[in-house]
N, C-alpha and C positions, 0 to 999 in steps of 0.2 A: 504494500500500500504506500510506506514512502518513497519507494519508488516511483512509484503511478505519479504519486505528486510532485516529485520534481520534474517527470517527463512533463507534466502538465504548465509547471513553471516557465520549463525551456520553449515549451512550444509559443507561452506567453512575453517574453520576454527576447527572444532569436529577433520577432519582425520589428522590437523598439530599438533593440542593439542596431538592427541595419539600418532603419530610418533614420537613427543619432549619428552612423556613419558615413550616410548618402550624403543629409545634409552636412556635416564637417566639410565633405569634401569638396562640395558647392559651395558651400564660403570660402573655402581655402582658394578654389578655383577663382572665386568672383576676385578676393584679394589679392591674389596674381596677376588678373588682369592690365593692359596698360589701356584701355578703355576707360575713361574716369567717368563718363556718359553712364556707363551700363554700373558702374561702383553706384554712384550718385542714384540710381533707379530702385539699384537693389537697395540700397540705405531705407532709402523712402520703404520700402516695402517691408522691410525688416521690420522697418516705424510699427507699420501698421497692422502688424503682427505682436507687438506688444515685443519684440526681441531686442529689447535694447540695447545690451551690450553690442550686439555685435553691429547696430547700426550704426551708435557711436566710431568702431572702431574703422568702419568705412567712411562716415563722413567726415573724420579726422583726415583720412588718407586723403578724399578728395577737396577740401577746402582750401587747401595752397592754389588748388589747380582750379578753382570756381572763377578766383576774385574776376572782376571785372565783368564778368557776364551775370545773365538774367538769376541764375540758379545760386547765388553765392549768399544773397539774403537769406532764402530761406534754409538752405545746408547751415548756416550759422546758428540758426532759431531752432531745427530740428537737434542740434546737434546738442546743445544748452537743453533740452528739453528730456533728452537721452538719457542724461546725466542726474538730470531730475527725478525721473520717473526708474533709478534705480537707486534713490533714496544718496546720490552725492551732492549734498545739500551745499557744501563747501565751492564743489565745481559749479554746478548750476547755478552758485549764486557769481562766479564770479566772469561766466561764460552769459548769462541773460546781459548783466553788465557791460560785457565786450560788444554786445549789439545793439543796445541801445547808445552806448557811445560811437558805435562807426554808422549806423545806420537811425539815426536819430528822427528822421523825414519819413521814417517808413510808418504805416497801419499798424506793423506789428509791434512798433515801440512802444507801446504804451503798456501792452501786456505784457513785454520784455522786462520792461521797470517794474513792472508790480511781482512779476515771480522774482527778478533781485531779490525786492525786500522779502517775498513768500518763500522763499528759499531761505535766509538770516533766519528769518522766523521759525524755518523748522528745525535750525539748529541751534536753537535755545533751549538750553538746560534745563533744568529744574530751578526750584526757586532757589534749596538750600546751597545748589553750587554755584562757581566762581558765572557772573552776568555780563561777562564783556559782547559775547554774543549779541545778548539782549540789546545792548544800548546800541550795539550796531544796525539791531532790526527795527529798532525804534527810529532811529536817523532816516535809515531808508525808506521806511514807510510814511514819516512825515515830508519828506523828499520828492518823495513819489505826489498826497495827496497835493503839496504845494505845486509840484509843474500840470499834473492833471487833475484840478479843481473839481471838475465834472464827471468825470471817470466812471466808467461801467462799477470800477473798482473799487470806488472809492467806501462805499458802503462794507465792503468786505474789511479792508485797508486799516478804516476806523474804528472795527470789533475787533481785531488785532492788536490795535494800540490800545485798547483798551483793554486788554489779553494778561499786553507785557506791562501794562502800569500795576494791573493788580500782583503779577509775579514781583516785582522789582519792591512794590509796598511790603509783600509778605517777606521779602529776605531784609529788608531797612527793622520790619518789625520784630522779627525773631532775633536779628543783632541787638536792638537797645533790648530787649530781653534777656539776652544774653549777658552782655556789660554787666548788670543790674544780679545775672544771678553769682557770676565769681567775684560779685566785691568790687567792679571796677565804677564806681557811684559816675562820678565826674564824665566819665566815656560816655557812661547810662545815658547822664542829663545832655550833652550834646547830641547825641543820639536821635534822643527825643526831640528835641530842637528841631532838628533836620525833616524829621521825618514828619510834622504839622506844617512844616515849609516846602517841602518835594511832595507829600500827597494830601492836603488840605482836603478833602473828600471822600478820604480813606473812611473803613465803617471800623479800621482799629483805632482812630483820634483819641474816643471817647474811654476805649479802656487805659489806652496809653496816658491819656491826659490825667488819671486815678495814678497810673504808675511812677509819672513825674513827682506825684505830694511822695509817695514811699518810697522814693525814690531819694528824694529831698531831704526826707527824714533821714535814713540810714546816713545819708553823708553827713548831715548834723551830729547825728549820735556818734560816729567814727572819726568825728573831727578834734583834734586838738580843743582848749577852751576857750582857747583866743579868737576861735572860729566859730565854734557851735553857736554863738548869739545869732551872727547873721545870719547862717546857714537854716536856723531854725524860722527865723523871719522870711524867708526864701520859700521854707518849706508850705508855710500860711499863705505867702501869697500863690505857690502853685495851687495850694487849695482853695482860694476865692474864686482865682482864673478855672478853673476845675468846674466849682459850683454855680457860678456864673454860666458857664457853657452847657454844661449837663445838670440840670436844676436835678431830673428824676432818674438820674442816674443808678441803676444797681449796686455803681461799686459806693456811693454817696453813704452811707453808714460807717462802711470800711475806711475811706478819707478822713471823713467828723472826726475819729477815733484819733487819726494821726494828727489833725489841725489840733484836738484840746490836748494830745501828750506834746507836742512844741509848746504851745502855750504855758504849760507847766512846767518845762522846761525852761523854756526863759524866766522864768518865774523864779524860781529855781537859783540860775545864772544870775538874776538882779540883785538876790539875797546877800549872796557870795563876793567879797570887795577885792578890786582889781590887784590882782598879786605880777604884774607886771608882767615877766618872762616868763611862759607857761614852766610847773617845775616837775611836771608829772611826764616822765619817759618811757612811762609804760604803757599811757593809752596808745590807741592803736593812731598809727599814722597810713594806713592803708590808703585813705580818699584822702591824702592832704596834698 
């Protein structure tokens, strides 16, 4: 019986082996040719068989030998497009590029420029890795909407940018979270900073904007004495500007708590007469 079924195998597999060898040999054939007419035809065909690699690899061959004639537009456009559709996110961004800058007057530039940027765009990372990517596909897509205003595209173009604002807000937010959880207060509060100034729209503002008061606090409390007064005053007004912005805020409990322990604290520090050169070398200088 396992015999039966490998005969049955072979019987299934003999006519795929031949047909994988017919055609090698017809590609090999077509790429020997010095016909660059018949490379070019077959290219197209290969296209349209969904064979990309190997159409790429003919219309590479035949593209020195196009320029100047009718056929060299679009062997350049196929050829970027090749490269695309076998997921070379790097080439096709950088080959769509090469034909919208030489063939800039053509129909097909404008959909040239937008797979640029839709290329950048599929080779953006995740959110927690390094976004150089990103800020490349964001260029290009803003680039893009600025020369063609009107664009088929442009609808597409600006759900994308809007894609990569919300990726680029999520790694800005998970770093000042970060800062804040190893102790690094001070980086925290820059952070934070940055990030109500680069995503003003963000729907993290309002927890972040909780995380700036404890934020404020902990530097306070880790701060030298000489520093804790202000630092605690700091902390107060991140929490007015907090309560002010987010009256019904969830985390609004959790802040109160932090806004009356400064206030006790400076309370505290008033009581205490100024001993001039801090003499305590043991509190922590970690945030100073």
């Amino acid at each position: 019986m396992q015999a039966t079924f490998k005969l049955q195998n072979l019987f299934i597999l003999l006519p795929l082996m031949l047909l994988f060898t017919a055609s090698c040999s017809e590609f090999r054939k077509i790429q020997r040719s010095d016909d660059w007419k018949k490379k070019y035809e077959a290219a197209l065909k290969y296209y349209e068989e969904e064979r990309y690699a190997k159409a790429a690899i003919l219309l590479e061959e035949v593209l020195p030998l196009t320029r100047g004639t009718e056929d060299a537009e679009k062997a350049q456009f196929y050829y970027a497009y090749s490269h695309y559709h076998q997921e070379l996110f790097i080439e096709s961004a950088h080959y769509f590029k090469l034909f919208f800058d030489t063939y800039g007057r053509s129909p097909l530039a404008e959909e040239a420029l937008f797979m640029h940027a839709y290329s950048l765009y599929q080779q953006s990372p995740r959110y927690n890795l390094d976004q150089t990517s990103s800020f490349e596909a964001i260029n290009a897509l803003q680039n893009f909407i600025n020369i063609y205003s009107q664009s088929i595209y442009r609808e597409r173009a600006t759900e994308i940018l809007d894609q990569m604002q919300q990726k680029l807000a999520r790694k800005a937010y998970e770093n000042a979270k970060l800062y804040y959880q190893i102790g690094r207060f001070k980086a925290a509060l820059i952070a934070l900073d940055n990030f109500s100034d680069d995503f003003p729209d963000s729907n993290f503002n309002e927890e972040l904007a909780y995380l700036k008061v404890k934020v404020g606090y902990d530097l306070a409390k880790n701060s030298l004495p000489r520093l804790q007064r202000e630092r605690y005053f700091d902390t107060i007004d991140y929490y007015q500007t907090f309560v002010d912005t987010y009256p019904e805020s969830n985390w609004g409990r959790e802040a109160e708590k932090l806004y009356d322990q400064a206030q006790r604290e400076i309370t505290k520090l008033n009581a205490v007469p100024a001993q001039g050169e801090d003499a305590a070398e043991g509190i922590s200088t970690l945030s100073n």
